[in-house]
C-alpha positions as CSV (number, residue, x, y, z in Angstrom):
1,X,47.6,78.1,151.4
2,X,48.8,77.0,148.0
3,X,49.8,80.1,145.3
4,X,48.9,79.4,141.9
5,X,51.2,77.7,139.7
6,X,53.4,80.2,137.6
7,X,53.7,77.5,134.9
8,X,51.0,76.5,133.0
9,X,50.3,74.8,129.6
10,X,47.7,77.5,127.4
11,X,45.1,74.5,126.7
12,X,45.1,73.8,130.2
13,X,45.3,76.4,132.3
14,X,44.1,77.1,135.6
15,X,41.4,80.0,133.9
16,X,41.8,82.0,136.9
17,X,40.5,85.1,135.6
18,X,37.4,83.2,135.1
19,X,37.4,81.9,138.4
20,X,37.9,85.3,140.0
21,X,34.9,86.8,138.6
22,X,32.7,82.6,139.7
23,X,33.7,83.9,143.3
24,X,33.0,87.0,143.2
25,X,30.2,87.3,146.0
26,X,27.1,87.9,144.1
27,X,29.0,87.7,140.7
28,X,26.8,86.1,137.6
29,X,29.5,83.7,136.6
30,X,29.4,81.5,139.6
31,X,26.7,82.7,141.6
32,X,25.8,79.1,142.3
33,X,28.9,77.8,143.3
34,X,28.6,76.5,146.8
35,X,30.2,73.9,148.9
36,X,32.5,71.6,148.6
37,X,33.5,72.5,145.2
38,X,33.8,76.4,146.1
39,X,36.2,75.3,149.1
40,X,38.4,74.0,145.8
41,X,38.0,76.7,143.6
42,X,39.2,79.1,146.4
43,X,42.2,77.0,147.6
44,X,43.1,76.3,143.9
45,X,42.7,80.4,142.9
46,X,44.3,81.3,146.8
47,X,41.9,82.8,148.1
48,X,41.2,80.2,151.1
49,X,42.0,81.4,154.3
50,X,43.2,77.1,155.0
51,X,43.9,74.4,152.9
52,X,41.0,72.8,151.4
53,X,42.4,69.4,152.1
54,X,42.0,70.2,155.7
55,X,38.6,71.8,155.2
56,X,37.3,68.6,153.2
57,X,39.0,66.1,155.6
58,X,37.2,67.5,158.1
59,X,33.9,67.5,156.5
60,X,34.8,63.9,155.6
61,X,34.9,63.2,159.2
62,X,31.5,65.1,160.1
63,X,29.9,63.1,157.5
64,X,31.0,59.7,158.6
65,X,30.1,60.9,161.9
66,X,26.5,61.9,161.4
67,X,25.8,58.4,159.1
68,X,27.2,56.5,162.3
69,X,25.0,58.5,164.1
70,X,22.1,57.8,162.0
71,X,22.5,54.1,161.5
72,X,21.2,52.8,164.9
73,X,18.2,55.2,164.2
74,X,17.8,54.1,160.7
75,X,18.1,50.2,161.9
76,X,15.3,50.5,165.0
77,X,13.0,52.1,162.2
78,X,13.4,48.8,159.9
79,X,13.2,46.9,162.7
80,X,9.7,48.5,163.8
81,X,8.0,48.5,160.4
82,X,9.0,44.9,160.0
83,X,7.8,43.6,163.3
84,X,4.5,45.3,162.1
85,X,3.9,43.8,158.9
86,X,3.2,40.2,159.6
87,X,0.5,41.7,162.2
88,X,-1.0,43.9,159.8
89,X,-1.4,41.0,156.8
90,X,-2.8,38.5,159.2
91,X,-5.5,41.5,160.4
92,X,-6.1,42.2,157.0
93,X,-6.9,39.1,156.2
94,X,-9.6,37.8,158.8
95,X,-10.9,41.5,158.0
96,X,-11.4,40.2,154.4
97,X,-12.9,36.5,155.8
98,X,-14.9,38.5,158.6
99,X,-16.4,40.7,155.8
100,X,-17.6,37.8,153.7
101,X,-19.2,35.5,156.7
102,X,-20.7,38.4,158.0
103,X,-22.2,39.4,154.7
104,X,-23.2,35.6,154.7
105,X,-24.9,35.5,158.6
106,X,-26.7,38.8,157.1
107,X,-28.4,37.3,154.4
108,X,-28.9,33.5,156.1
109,X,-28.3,33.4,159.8
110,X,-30.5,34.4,162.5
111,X,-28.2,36.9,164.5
112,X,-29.5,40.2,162.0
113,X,-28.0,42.2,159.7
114,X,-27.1,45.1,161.9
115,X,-25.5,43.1,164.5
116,X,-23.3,41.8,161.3
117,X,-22.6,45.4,159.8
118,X,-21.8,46.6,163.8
119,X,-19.0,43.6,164.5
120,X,-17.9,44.5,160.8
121,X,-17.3,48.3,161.4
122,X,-15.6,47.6,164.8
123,X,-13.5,45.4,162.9
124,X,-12.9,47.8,159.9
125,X,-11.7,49.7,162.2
126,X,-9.1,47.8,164.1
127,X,-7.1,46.9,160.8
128,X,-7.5,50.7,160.2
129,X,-5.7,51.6,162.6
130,X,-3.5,48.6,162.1
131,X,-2.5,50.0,158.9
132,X,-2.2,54.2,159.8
133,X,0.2,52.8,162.1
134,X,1.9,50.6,159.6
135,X,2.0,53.5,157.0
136,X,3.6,56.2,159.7
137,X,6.2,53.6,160.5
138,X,7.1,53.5,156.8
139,X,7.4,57.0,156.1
140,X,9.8,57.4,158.8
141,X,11.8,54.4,157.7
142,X,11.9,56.2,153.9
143,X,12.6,59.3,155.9
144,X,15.3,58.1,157.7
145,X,16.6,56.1,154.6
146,X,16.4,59.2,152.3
147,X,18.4,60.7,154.5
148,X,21.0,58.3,154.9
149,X,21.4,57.8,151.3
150,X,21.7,62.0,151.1
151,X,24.3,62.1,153.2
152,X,26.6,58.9,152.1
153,X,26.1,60.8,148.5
154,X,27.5,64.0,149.7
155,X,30.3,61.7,151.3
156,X,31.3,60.4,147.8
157,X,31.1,64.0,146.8
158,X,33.9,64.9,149.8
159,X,36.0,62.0,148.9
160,X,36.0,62.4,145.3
161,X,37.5,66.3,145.8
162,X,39.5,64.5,148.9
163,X,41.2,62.9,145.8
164,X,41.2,65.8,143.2
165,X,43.4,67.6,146.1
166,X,45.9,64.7,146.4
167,X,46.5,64.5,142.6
168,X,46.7,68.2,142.7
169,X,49.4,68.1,145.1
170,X,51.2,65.1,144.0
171,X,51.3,66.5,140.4
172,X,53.7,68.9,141.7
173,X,55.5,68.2,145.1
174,X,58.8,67.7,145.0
175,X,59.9,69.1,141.8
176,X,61.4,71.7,139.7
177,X,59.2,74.2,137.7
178,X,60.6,72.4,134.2
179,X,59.7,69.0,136.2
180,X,56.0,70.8,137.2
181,X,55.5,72.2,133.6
182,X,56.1,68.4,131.9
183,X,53.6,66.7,134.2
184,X,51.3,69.7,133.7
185,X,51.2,68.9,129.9
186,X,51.0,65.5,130.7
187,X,47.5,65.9,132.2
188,X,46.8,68.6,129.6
189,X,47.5,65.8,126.9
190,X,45.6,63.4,128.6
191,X,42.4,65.2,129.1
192,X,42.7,65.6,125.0
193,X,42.7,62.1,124.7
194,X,39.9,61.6,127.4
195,X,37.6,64.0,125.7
196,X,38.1,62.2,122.4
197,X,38.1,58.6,123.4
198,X,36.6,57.4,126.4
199,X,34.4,60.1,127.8
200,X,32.9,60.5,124.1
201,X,32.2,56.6,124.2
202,X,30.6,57.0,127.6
203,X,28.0,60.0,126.5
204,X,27.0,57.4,123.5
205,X,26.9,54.6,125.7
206,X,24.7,56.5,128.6
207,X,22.7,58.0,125.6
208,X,21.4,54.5,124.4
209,X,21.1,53.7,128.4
210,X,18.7,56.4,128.7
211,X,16.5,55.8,125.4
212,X,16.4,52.2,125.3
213,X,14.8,49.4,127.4
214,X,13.4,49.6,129.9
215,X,15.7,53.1,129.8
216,X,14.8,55.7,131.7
217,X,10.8,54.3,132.7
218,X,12.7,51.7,134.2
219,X,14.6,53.9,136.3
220,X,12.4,56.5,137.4
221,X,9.6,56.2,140.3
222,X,6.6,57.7,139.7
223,X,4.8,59.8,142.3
224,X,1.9,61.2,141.0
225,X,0.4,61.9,137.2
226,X,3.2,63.1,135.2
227,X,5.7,63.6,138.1
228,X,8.8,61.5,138.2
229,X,11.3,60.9,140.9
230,X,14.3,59.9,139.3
231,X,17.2,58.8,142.7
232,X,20.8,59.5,142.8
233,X,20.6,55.0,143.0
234,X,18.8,54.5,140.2
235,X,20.6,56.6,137.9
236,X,23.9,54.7,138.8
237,X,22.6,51.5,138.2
238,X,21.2,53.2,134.8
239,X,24.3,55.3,133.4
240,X,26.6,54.8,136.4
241,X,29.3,52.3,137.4
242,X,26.6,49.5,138.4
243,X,25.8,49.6,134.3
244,X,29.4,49.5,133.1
245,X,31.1,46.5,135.9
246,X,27.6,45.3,137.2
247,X,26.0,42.1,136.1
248,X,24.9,42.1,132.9
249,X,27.0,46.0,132.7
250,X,28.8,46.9,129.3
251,X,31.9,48.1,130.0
252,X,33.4,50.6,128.2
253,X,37.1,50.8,127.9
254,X,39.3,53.3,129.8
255,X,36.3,54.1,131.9
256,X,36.1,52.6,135.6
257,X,34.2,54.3,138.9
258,X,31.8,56.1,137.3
259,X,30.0,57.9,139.6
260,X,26.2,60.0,139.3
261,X,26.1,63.0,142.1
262,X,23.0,64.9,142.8
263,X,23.0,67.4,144.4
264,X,20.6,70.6,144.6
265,X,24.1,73.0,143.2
266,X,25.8,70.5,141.2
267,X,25.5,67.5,139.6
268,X,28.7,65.7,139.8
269,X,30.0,62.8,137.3
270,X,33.2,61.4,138.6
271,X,35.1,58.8,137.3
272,X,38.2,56.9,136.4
273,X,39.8,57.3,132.9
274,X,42.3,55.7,131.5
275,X,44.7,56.7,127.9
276,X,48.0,56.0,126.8
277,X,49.6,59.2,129.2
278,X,48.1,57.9,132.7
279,X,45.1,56.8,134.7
280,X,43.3,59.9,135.5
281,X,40.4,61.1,138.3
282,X,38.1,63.9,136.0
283,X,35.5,65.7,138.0
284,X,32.7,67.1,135.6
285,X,30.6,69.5,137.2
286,X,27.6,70.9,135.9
287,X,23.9,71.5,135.8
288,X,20.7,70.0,134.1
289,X,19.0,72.5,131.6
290,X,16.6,73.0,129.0
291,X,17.0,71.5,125.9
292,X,14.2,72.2,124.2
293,X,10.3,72.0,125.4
294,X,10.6,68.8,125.7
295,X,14.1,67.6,126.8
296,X,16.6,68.5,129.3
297,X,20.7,67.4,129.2
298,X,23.2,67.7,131.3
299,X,25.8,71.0,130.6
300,X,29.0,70.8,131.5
301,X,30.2,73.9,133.5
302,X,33.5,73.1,134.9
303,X,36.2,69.8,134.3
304,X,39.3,69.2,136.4
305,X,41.6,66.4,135.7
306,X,43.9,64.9,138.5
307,X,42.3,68.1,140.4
308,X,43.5,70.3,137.3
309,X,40.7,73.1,136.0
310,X,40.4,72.9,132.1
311,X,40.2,76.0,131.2
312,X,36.8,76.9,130.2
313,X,38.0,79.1,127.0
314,X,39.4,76.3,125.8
315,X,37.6,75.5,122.5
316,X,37.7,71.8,122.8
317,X,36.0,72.4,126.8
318,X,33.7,74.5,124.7
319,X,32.9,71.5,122.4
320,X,32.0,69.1,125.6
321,X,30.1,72.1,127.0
322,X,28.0,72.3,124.0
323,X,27.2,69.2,123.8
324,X,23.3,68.4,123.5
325,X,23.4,64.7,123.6
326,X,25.0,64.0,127.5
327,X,22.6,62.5,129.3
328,X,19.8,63.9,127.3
329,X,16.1,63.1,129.1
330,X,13.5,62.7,126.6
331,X,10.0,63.5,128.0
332,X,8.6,60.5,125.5
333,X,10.6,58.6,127.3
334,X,8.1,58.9,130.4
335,X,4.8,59.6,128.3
336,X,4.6,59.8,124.6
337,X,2.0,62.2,124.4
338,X,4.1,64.9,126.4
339,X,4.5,68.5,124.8
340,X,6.7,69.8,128.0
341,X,9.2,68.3,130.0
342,X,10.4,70.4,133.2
343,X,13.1,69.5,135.8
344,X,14.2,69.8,139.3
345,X,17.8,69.1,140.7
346,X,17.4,68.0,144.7
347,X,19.8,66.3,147.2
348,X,20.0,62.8,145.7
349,X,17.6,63.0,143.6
350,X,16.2,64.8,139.8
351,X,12.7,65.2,140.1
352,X,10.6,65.2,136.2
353,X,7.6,66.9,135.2
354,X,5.9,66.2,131.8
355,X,3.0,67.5,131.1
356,X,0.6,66.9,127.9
């Protein structure tokens, strides 16, 4: 169990009075804090009964386990659906060839038209089933994929706090408190620098992501009138590393792994960024809210550095808390004509509602 460090810089501390009353079962503050982040806060604060670095290793380990697990299973569901397809085109097809010569024998042959319509129905109803098949075997396969993808998201989730804890660790190990309160000032400096420099860049650059073209239409898949399903994959590839390094990506500098988690809690943006003082790991983690009738953004709760809390008195934590503009969603975005916009945050996903 680690003990709090007794030297601290002021603009960076490790706000454990704030953090005492987030854990506090039942307590306003933090009422929401679950999983693997609360296994953090408690071994950062003392209070865990282990080390978290045990506690996330091991759920590291479950994780990899259960995708192994679910691999085979996701596979043999591919495998069936695809095996079905070719089947199911050439069926609907002589359906649709059937349909018309029977239609034709009707009106010119000799064999009668309710002989026709009868072989037609019987027909009808073979690619019928063809299909309710074909339709069950792809909902499992999304089922199973959904899945997969939830739980390789919560592994990037692990591994990201897997590496907060080793920062933390390595920050101090080893030396003197003078030695610990330098390096502690270090990442205190260099999360000034982050907030200024890159991680501003990146809210403008996600900002004009979002609104431009195709933006956010592009990204989201629509399920029904005026519902949106907006996935953990598709926001990468829209504000995420895949649009700063991918093809055709604008990279900004100082800014490298940049990572979207969803989660139903927490949404997690985790990333790489790099100043004059060092190449740093910062964890934001935070929630969607309202921002307005017709917009939501994302609000920053808590920020660690190299697996450092910034301490949410700070005023320049208050400033990126504050902010109205990171990753603002628009609901004219998804339908100009909207006059509400509402949200829900899910496993992998950020489901939208807009309504007119």
């Amino acid at each position: 169990m680690r003990r709090p460090l007794a030297v601290r810089p002021a603009a960076f501390a490790l706000a454990l009075a704030v953090l005492a009353a987030a854990l506090v079962p039942g307590g306003s503050a933090g009422a929401h804090i679950t999983g693997v982040f609360l296994y953090f806060l408690k071994d950062v604060q003392g209070q865990a009964g282990q080390s978290s670095l045990d506690i996330l290793k091991a759920q590291l380990d479950e994780t990899d386990r259960r995708i192994a697990e679910l691999a085979p299973q996701v596979d043999a569901a591919r495998a069936r659906y695809e095996a079905m397809l070719p089947e199911a085109r050439r069926r609907v097809l002589f359906y649709g060839q059937y349909a018309g010569e029977a239609f034709l024998a009707a009106v010119f042959g000799g064999g009668g038209p309710v002989d026709a319509l009868a072989n037609l129905q019987m027909v009808r109803e073979v690619v019928g089933r063809d299909l309710e098949s074909l339709r069950a075997a792809e909902a499992e396969l999304a089922k199973l994929e959904a899945k997969e993808r939830e739980l390789r998201g919560y592994r990037d989730l692990v591994a990201a706090f897997v590496e907060a804890e080793r920062r933390h660790r390595e920050a101090i190990a080893g030396r003197s408190p003078q030695e610990q309160e330098l390096a502690l000032y270090g990442i205190s400096e260099s999360w000034e620098e982050i907030r200024a420099g890159p991680l501003a860049a990146y809210v403008r650059f996600a900002e004009r992501r979002i609104s431009g073209s195709p933006g956010l239409e592009g990204a989201v898949t629509p399920v029904a009138a005026g519902r949106f399903r907006l996935d953990e994959a598709a926001f990468q590839r829209l504000v995420g590393e895949p649009a700063l390094a991918g093809p055709g990506g604008s990279p900004i500098e100082g800014v490298s792994d940049l990572e979207i988690l969803l989660r139903a809690d927490h949404v997690y943006v985790v990333g790489t960024f790099s100043v004059p003082l060092g190449r740093r790991q910062v964890i934001l983690v935070g929630q969607f809210v309202r921002a307005g009738p017709t917009a939501v953004r994302y609000r920053v709760e808590y920020a660690l550095v190299d697996g450092y809390l910034v301490d949410p008195d700070d005023p320049q934590m208050q400033e990126v808390v504050a902010d109205e503009t990171m990753l603002r969603i628009e609901a004219r975005e998804l339908d100009p004509a909207a006059r509400l916009l509402q949200f829900q945050q899910d496993d992998g996903a950020l489901w939208l509602y807009t309504r007119r």
